[in-house]
gemmi code that builds the backbone of each chain (N, CA, C; Angstrom):
import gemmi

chains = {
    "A": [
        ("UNK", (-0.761, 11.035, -21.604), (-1.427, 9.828, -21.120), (-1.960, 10.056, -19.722)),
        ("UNK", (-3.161, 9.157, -19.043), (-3.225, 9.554, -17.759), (-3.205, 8.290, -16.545)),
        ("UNK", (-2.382, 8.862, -16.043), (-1.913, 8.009, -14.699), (-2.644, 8.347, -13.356)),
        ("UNK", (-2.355, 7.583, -12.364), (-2.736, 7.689, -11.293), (-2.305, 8.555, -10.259)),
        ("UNK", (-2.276, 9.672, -9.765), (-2.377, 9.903, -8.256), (-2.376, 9.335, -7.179)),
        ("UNK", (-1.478, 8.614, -5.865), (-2.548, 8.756, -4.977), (-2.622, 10.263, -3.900)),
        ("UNK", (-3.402, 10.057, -3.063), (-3.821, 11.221, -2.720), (-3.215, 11.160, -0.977)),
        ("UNK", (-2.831, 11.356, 0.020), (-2.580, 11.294, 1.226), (-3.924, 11.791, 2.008)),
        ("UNK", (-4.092, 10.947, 3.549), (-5.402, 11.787, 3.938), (-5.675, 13.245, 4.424)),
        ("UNK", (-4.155, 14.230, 4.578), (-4.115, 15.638, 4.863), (-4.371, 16.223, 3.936)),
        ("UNK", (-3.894, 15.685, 2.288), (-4.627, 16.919, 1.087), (-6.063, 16.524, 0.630)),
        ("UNK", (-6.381, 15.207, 1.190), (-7.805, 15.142, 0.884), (-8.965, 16.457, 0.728)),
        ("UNK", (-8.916, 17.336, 1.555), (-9.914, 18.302, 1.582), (-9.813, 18.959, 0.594)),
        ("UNK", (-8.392, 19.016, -0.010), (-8.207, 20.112, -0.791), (-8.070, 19.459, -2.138)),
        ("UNK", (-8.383, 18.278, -2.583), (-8.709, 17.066, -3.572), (-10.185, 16.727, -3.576)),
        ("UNK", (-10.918, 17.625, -3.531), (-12.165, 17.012, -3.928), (-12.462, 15.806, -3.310)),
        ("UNK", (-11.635, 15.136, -2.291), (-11.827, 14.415, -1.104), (-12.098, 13.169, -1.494)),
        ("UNK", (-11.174, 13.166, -2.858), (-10.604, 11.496, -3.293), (-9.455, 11.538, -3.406)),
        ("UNK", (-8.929, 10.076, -3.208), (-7.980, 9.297, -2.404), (-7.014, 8.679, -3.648)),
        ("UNK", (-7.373, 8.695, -5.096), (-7.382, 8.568, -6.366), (-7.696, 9.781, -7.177)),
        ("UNK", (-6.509, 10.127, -7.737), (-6.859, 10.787, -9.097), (-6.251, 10.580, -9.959)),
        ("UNK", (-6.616, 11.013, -11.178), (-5.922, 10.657, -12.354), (-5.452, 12.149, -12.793)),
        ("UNK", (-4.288, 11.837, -13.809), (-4.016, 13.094, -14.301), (-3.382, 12.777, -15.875)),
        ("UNK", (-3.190, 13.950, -16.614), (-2.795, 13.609, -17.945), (-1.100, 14.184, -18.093)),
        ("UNK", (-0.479, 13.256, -18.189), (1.144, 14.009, -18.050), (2.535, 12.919, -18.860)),
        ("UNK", (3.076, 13.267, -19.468), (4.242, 12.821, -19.970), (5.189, 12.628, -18.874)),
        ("UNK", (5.731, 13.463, -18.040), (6.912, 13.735, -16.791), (6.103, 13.496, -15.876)),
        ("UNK", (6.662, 13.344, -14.742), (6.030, 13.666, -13.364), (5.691, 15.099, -13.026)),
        ("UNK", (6.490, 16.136, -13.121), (6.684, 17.614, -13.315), (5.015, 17.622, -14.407)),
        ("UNK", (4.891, 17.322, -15.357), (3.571, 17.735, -16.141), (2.473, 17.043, -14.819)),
        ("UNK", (2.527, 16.194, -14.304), (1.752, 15.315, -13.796), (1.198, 16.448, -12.579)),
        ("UNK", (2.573, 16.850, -11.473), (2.050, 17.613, -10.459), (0.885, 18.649, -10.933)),
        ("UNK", (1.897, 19.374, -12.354), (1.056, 20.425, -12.698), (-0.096, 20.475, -12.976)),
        ("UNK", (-0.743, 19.319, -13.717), (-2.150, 19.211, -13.841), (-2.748, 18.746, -12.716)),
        ("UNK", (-1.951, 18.039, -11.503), (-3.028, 17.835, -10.493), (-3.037, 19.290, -9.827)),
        ("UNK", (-2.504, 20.384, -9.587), (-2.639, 21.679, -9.252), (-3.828, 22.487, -10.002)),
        ("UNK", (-3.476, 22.095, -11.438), (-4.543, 22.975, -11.783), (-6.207, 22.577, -12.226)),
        ("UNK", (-6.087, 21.037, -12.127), (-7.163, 20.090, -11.212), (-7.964, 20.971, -10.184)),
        ("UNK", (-7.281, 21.080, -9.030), (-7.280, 21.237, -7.197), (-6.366, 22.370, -7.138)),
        ("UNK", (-6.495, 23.799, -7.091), (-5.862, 24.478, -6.983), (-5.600, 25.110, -5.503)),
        ("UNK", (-6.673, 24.125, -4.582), (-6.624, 24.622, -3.326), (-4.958, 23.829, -2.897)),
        ("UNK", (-4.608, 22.739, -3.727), (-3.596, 22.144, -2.908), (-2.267, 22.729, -3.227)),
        ("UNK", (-2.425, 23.502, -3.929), (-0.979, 24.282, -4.871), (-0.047, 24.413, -3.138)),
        ("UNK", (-0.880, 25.494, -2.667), (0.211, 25.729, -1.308), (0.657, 24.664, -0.465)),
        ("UNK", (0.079, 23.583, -0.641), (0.062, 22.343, 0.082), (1.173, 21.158, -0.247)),
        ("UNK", (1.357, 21.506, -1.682), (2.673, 20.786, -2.538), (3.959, 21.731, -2.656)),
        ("UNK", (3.235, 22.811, -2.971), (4.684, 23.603, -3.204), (5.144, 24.844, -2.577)),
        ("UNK", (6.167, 25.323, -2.047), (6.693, 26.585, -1.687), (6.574, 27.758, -2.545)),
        ("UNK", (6.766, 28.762, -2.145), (6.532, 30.229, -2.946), (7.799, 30.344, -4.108)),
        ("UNK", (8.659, 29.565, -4.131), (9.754, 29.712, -4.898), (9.293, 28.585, -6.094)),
        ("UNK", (8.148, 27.860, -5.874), (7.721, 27.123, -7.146), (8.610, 25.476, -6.524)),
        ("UNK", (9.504, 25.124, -5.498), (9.837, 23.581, -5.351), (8.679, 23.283, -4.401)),
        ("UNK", (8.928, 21.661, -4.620), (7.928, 21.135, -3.769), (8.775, 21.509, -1.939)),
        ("UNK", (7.579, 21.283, -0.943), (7.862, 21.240, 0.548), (8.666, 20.628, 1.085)),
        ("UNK", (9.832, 20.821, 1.836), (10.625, 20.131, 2.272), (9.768, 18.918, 2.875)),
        ("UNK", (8.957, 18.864, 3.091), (8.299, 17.461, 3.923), (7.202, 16.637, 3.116)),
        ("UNK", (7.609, 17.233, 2.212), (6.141, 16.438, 0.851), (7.533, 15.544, 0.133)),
        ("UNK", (6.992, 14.247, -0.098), (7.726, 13.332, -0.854), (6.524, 12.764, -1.985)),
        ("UNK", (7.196, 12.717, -2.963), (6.349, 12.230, -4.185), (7.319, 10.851, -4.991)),
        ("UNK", (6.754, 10.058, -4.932), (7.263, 8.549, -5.677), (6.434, 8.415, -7.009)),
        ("UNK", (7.218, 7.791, -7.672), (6.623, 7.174, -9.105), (6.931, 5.869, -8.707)),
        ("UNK", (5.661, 5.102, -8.471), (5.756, 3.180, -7.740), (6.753, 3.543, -6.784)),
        ("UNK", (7.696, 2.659, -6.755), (8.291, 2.924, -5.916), (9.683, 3.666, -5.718)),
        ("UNK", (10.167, 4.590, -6.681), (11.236, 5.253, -6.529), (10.896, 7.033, -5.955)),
        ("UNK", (11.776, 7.563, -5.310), (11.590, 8.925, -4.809), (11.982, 9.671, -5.663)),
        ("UNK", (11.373, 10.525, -6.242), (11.428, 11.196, -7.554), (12.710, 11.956, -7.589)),
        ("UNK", (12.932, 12.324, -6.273), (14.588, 13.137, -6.103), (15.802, 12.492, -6.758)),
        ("UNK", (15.666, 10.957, -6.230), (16.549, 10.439, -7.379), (16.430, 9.325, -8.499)),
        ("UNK", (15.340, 10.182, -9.215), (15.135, 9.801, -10.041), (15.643, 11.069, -11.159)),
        ("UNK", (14.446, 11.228, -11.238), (15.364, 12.616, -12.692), (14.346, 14.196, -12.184)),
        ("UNK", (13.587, 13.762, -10.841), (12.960, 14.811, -10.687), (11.676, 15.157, -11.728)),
        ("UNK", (11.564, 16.371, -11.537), (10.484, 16.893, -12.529), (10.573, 16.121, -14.154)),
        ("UNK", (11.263, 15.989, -14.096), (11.702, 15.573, -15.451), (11.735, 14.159, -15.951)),
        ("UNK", (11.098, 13.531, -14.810), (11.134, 11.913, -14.662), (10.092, 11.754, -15.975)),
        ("UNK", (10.353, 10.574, -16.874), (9.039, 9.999, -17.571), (8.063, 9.199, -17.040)),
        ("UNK", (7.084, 9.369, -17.613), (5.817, 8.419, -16.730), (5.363, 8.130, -17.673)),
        ("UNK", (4.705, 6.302, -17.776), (3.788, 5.646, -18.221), (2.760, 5.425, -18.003)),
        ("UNK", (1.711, 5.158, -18.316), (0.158, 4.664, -18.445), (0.399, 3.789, -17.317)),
        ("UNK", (1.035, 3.066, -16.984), (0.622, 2.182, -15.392), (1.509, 2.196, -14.444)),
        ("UNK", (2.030, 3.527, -14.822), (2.507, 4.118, -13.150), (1.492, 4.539, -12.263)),
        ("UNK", (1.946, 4.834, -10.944), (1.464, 5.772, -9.752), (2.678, 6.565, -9.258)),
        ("UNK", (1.301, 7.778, -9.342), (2.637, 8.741, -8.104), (1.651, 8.725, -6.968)),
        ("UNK", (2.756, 8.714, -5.890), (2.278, 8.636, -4.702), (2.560, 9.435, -4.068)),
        ("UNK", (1.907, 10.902, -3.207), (2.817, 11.669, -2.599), (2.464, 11.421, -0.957)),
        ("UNK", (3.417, 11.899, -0.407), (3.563, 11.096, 1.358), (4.106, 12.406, 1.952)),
        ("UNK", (3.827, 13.397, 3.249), (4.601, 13.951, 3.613), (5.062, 13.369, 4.755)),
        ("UNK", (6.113, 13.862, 5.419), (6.948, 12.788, 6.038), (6.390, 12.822, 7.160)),
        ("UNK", (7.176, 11.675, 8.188), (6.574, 11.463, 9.508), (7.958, 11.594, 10.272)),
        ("UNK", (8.119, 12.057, 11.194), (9.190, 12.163, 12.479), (9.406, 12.904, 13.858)),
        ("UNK", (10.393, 13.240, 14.317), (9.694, 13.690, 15.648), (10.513, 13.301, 16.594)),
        ("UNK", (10.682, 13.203, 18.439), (11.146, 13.132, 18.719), (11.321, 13.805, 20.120)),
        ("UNK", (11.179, 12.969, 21.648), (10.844, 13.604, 22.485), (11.771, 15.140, 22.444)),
    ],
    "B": [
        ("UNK", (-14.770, 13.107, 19.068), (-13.408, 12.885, 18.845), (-12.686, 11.834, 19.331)),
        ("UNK", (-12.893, 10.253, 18.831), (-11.923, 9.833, 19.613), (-10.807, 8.656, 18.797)),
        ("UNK", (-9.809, 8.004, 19.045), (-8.974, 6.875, 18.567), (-9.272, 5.904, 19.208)),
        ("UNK", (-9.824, 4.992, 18.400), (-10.228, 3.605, 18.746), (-9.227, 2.805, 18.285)),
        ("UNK", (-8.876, 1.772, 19.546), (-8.012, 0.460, 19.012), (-8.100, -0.119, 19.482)),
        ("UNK", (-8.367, -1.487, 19.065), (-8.236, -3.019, 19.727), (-7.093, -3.258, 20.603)),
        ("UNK", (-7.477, -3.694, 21.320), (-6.810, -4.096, 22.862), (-5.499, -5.099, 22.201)),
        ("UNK", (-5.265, -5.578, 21.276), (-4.278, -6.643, 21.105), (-3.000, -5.622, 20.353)),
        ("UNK", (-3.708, -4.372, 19.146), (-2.904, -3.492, 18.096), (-2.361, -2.444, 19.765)),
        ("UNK", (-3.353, -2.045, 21.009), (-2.861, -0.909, 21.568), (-1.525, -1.816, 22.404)),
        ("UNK", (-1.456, -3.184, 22.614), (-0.721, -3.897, 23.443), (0.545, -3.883, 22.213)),
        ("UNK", (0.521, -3.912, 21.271), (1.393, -4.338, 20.181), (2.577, -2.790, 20.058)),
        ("UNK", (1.632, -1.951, 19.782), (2.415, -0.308, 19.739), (3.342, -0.313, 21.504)),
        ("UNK", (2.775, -0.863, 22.255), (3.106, -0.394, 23.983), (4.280, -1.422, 23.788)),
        ("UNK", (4.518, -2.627, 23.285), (5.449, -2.854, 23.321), (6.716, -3.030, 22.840)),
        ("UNK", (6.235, -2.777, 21.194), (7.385, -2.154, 20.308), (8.373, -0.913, 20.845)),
        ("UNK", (7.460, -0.185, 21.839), (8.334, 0.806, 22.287), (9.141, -0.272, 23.486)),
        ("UNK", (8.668, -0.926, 24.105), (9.301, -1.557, 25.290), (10.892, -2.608, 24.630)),
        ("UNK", (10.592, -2.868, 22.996), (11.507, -3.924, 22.811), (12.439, -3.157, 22.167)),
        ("UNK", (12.514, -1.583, 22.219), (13.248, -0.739, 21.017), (14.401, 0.139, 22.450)),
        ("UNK", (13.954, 0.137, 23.381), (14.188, 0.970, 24.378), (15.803, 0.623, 24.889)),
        ("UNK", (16.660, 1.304, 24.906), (16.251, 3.376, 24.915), (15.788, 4.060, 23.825)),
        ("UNK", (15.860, 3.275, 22.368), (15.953, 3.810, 21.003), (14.028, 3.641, 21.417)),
        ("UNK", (13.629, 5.080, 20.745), (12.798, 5.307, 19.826), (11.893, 4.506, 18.985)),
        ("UNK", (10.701, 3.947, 19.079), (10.479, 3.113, 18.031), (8.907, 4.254, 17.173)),
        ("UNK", (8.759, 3.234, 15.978), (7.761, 4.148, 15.641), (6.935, 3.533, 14.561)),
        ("UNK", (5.499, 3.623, 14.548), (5.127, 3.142, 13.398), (3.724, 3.824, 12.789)),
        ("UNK", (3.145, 2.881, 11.906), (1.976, 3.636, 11.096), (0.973, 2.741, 11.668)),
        ("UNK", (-0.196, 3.750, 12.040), (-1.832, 3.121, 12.048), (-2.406, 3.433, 11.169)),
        ("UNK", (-3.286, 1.887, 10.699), (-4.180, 1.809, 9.776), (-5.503, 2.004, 9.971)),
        ("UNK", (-6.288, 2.213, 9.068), (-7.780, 2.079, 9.926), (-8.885, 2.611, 8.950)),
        ("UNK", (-9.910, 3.321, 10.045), (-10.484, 3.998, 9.219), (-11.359, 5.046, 9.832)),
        ("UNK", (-11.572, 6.487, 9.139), (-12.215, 7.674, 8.906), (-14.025, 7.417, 9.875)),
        ("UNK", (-13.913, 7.239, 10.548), (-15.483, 6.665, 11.032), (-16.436, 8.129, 11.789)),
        ("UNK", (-17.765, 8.269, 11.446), (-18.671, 9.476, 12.006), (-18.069, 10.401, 13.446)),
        ("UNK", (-18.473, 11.384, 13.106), (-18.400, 12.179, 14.008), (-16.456, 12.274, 14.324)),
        ("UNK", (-15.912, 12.434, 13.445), (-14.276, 12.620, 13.343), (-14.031, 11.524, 14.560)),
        ("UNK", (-14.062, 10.151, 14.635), (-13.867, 9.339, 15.572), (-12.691, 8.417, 14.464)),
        ("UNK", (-11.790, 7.740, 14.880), (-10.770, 6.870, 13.774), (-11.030, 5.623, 14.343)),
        ("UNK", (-11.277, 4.282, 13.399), (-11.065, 3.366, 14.332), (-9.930, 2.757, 13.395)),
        ("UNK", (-8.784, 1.921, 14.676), (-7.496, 1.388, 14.012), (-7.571, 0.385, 13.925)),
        ("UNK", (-7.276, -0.551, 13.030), (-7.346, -1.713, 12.365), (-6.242, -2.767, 12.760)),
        ("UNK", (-5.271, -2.076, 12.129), (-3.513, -2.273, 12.315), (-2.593, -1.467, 12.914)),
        ("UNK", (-1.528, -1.923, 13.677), (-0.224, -1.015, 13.609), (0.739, -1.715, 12.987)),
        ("UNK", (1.288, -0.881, 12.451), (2.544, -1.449, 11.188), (3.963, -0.857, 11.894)),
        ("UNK", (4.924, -1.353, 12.239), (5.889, -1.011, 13.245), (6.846, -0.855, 12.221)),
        ("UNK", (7.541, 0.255, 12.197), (8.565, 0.831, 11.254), (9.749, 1.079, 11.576)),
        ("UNK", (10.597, 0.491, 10.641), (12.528, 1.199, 10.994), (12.272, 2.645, 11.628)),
        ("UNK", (13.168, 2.551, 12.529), (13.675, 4.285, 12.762), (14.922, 4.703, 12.402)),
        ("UNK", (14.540, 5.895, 11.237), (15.691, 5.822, 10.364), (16.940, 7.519, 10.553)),
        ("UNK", (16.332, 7.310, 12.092), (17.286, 8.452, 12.908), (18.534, 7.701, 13.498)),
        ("UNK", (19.446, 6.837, 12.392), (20.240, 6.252, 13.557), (21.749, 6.984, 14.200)),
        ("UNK", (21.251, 8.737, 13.816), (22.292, 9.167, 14.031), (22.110, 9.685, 15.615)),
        ("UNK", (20.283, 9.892, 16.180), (19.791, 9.876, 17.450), (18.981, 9.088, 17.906)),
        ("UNK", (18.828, 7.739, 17.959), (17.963, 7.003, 17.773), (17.200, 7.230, 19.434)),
        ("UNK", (17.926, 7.645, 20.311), (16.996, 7.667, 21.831), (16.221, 9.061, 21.892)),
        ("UNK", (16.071, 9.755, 20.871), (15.547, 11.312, 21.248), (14.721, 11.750, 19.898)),
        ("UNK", (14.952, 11.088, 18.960), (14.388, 11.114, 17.183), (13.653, 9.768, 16.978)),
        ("UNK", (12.683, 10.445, 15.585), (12.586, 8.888, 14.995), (12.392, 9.569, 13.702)),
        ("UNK", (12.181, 8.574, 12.454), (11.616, 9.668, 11.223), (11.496, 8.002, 10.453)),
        ("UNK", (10.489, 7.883, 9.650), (9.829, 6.561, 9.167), (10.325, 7.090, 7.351)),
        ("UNK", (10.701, 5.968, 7.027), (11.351, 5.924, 5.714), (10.071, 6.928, 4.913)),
        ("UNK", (9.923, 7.444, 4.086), (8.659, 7.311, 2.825), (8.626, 6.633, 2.441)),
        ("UNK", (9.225, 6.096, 1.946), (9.209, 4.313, 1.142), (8.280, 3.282, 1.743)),
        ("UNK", (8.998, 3.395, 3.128), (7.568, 2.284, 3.987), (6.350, 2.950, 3.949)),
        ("UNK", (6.216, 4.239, 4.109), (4.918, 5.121, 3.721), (3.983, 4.710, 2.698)),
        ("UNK", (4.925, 4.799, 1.459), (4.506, 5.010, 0.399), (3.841, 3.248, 0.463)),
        ("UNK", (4.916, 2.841, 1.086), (4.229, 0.911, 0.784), (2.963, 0.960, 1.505)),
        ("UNK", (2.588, 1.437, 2.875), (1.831, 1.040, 3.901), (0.573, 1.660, 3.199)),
        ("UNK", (0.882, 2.738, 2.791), (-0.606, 3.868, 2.193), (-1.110, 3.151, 0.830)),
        ("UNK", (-0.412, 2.747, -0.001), (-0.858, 1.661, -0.999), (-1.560, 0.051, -0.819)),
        ("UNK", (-0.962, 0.097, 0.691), (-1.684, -1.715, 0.415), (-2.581, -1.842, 1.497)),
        ("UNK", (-3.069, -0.354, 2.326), (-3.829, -0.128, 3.454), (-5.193, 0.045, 2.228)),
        ("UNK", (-4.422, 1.347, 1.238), (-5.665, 1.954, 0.226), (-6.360, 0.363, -0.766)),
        ("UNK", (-5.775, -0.471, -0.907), (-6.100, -1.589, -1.584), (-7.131, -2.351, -0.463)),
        ("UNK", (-6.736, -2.533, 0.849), (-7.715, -2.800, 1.761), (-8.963, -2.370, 2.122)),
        ("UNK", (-8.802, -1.116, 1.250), (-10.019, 0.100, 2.227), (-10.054, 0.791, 2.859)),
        ("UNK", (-8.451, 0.605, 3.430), (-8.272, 1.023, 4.504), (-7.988, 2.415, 4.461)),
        ("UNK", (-7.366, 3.416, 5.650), (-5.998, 4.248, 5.350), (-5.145, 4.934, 6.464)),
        ("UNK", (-4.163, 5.468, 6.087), (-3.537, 5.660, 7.044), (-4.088, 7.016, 8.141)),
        ("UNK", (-4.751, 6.600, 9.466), (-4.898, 7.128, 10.322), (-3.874, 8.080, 10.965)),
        ("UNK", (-3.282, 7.406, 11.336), (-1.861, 8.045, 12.682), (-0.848, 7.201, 12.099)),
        ("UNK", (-0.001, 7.677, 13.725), (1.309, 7.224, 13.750), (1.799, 6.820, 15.150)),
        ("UNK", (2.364, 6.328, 15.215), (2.791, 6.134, 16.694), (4.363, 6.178, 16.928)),
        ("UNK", (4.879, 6.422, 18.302), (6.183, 6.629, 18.710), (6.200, 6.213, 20.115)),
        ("UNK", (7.528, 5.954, 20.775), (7.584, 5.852, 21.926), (8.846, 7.024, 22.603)),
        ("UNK", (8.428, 7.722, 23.764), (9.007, 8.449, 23.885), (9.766, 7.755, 25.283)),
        ("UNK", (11.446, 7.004, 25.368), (11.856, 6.734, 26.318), (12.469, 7.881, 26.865)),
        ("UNK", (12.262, 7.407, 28.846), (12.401, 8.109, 30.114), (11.857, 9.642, 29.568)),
        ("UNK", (10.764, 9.748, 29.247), (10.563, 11.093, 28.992), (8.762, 10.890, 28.972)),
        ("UNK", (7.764, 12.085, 29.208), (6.453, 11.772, 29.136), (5.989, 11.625, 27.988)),
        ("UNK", (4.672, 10.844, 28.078), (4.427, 10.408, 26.754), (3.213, 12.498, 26.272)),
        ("UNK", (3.973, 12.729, 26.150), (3.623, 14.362, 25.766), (3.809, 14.884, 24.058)),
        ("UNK", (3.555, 15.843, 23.793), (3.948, 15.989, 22.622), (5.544, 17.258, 22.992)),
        ("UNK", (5.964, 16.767, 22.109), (7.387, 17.752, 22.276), (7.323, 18.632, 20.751)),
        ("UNK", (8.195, 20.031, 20.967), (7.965, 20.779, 19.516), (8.989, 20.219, 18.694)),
        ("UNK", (9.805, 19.123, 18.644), (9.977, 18.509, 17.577), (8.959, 17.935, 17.134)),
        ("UNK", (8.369, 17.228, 17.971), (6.880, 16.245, 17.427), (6.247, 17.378, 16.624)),
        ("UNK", (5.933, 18.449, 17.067), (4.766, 19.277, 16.330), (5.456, 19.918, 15.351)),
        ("UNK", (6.470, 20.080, 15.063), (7.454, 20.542, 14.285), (7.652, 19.778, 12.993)),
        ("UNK", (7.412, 18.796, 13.172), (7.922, 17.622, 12.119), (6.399, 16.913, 11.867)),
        ("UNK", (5.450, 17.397, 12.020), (3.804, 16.796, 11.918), (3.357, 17.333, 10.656)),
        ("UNK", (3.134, 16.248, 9.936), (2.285, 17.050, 8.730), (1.505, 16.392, 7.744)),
        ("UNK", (0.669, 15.643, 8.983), (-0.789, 14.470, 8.574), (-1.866, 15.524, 9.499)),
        ("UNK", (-1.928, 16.623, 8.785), (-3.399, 17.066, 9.176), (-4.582, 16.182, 9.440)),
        ("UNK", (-4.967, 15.644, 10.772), (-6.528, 15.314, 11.059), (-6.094, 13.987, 11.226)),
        ("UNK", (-4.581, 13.594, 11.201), (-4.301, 12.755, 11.654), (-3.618, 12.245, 13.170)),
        ("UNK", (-4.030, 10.990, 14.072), (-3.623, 11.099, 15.160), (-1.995, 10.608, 15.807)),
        ("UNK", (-1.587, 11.077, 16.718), (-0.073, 11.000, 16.720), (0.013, 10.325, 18.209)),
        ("UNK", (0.061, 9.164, 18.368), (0.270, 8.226, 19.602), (1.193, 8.434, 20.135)),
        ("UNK", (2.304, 8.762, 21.717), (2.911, 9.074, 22.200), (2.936, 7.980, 23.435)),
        ("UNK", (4.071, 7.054, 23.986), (4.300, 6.044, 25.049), (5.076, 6.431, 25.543)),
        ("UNK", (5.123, 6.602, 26.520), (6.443, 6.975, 27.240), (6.616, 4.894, 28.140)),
        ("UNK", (7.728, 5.445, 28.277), (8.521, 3.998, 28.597), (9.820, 4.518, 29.541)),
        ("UNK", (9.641, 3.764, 30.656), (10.421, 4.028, 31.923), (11.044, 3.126, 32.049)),
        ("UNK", (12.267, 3.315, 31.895), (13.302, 2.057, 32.174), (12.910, 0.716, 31.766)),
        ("UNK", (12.745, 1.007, 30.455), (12.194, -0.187, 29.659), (10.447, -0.889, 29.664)),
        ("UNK", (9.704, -0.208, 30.395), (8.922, -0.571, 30.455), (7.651, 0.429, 30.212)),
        ("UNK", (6.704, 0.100, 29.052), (5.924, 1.437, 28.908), (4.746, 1.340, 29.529)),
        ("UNK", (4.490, 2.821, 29.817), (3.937, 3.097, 30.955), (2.513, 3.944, 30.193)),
        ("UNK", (2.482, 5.272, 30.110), (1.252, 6.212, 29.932), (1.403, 5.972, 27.889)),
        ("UNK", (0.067, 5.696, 27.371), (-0.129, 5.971, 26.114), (-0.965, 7.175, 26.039)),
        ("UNK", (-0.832, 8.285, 25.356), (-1.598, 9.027, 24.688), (-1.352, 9.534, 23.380)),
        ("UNK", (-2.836, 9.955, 23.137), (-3.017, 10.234, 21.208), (-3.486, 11.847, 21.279)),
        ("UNK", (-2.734, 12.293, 20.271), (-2.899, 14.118, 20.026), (-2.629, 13.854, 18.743)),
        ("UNK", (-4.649, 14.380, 18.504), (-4.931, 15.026, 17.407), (-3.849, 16.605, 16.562)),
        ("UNK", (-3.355, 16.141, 15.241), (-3.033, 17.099, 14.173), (-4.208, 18.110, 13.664)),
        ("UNK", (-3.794, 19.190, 13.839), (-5.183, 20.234, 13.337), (-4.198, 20.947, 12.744)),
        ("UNK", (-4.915, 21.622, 11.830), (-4.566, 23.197, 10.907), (-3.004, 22.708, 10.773)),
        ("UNK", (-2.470, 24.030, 9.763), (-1.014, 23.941, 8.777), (-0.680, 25.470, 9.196)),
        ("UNK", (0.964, 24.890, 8.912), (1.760, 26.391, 9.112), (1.980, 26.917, 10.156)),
        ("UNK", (1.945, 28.178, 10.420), (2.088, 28.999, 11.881), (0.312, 28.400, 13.168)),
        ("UNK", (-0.313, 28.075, 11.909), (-1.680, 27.647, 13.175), (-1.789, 26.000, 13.330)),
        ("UNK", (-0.678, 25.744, 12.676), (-0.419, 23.856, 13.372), (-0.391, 23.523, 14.952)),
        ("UNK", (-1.218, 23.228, 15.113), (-0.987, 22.397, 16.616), (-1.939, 21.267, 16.623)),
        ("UNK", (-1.363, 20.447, 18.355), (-2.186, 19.332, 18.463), (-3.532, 19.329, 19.441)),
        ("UNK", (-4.286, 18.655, 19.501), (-5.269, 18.886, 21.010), (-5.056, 17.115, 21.356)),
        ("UNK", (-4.939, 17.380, 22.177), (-5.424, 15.923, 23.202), (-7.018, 15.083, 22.706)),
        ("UNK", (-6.459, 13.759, 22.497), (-7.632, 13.542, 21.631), (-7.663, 12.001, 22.468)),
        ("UNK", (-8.921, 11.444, 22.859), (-9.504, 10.420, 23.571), (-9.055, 9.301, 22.841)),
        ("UNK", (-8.425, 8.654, 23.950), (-8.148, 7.269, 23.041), (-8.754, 5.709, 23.924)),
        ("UNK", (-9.264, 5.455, 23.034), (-10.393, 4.507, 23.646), (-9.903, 2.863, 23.346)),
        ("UNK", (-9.789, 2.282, 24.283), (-8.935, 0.476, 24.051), (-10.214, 0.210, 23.911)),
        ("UNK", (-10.161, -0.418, 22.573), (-11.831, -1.820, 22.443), (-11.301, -2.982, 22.776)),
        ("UNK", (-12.041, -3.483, 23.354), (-11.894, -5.159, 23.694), (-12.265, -5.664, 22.795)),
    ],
}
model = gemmi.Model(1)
for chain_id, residues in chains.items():
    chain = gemmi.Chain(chain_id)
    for i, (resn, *xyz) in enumerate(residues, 1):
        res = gemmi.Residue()
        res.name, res.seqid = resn, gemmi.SeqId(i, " ")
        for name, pos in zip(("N", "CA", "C"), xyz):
            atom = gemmi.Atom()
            atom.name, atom.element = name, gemmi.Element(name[0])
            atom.pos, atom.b_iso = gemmi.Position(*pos), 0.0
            res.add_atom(atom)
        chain.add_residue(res)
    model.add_chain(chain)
structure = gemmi.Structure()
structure.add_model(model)
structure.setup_entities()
């Protein structure tokens, strides 16, 4: 089925420089994968060389954090969104 | 290159840091993408700081509020520009935690320093490039009336 994306404004460039995408995926895990092979410029941008996502990339389905949810393995419906966010923090 | 904000949103960020102080405050700017890489900000959205294990030297903004702010900014038109922080008794500078923990490429990162409760110097440093060539530049920040 295909769901929504959203897109953050740092992977924009590497998204065909929309803010919305759709993708075709059963799991969330199918979902990333087709937005990678969508936009393959963003592969390094989501994920580490060991194949997990970035310690500072967070990805939600509405509103739960996929970590505890079931992960890659989460199910997704026709009127979900994933939303991915990398984090913000810092500190004099 | 510059960050535009209304004189009422730049008074609003200056004093969230003033009402959080010594703790850290921090939040999200809204806005928008405007010619010549210029941002203009719309909103500031003032966020938990969810460092409450250092709250005078850290800050780190839920994803959750992220995830809320970037959804109902994107329903506006809007999107998320920057971020803002207040850095108490310390300059409003970037520190390599700040650049360390940055990872809104092309996005701007507001910095207040606040002196004994009262904030003092605002500045905004531009996010460029990823990885080992991440850094910030000093980026013009312009109060609209």
């Amino acid at each position: 089925m295909s769901i929504k994306v959203l897109i953050p404004t740092p992977l924009r460039p590497y998204a065909g420089k929309q803010s919305v995408l759709s993708v075709t995926a059963n799991t969330v895990g199918e979902a990333l994968s087709d937005l990678v092979n969508q936009y393959p410029d963003l592969r390094k941008h989501l994920f580490a060389e060991d194949g997990k996502l970035r310690s500072f990339v967070n990805v939600y389905l509405n509103d739960e954090d996929i970590r505890y949810l079931s992960k890659d393995a989460t199910p997704v419906k026709e009127t979900d969104t994933i939303t991915i966010v990398p984090s913000v923090a810092g500190g004099r | 290159m510059a960050l535009k904000i209304p004189t009422d949103v730049y008074d609003q960020l200056r004093q969230h840091g003033e009402a959080t102080y010594p703790h850290e405050c921090c939040g999200v700017l809204v806005g928008e993408f405007v010619g010549s890489g210029d941002k203009a900000v719309k909103a500031a959205v003032p966020c938990g700081n969810t460092r409450t294990d250092s709250l005078v030297n850290r800050y780190h903004i839920s994803p959750s509020e992220l995830v809320r702010i970037q959804r109902e900014a994107m329903m506006s038109g809007l999107d998320i520009v920057g971020f803002y922080h207040s850095h108490p008794d310390h300059p409003a500078r970037w520190s390599a935690t700040d650049l360390a923990e940055a990872h809104w490429t092309g996005c701007s990162y507001v910095i207040t320093s606040v002196e004994r409760g009262s904030a003092v110097l605002t500045n905004s440093f531009l996010l460029l490039d990823q990885d080992e060539a991440k850094h910030f530049e000093d980026e013009p920040l312009e109060v609209i009336q």
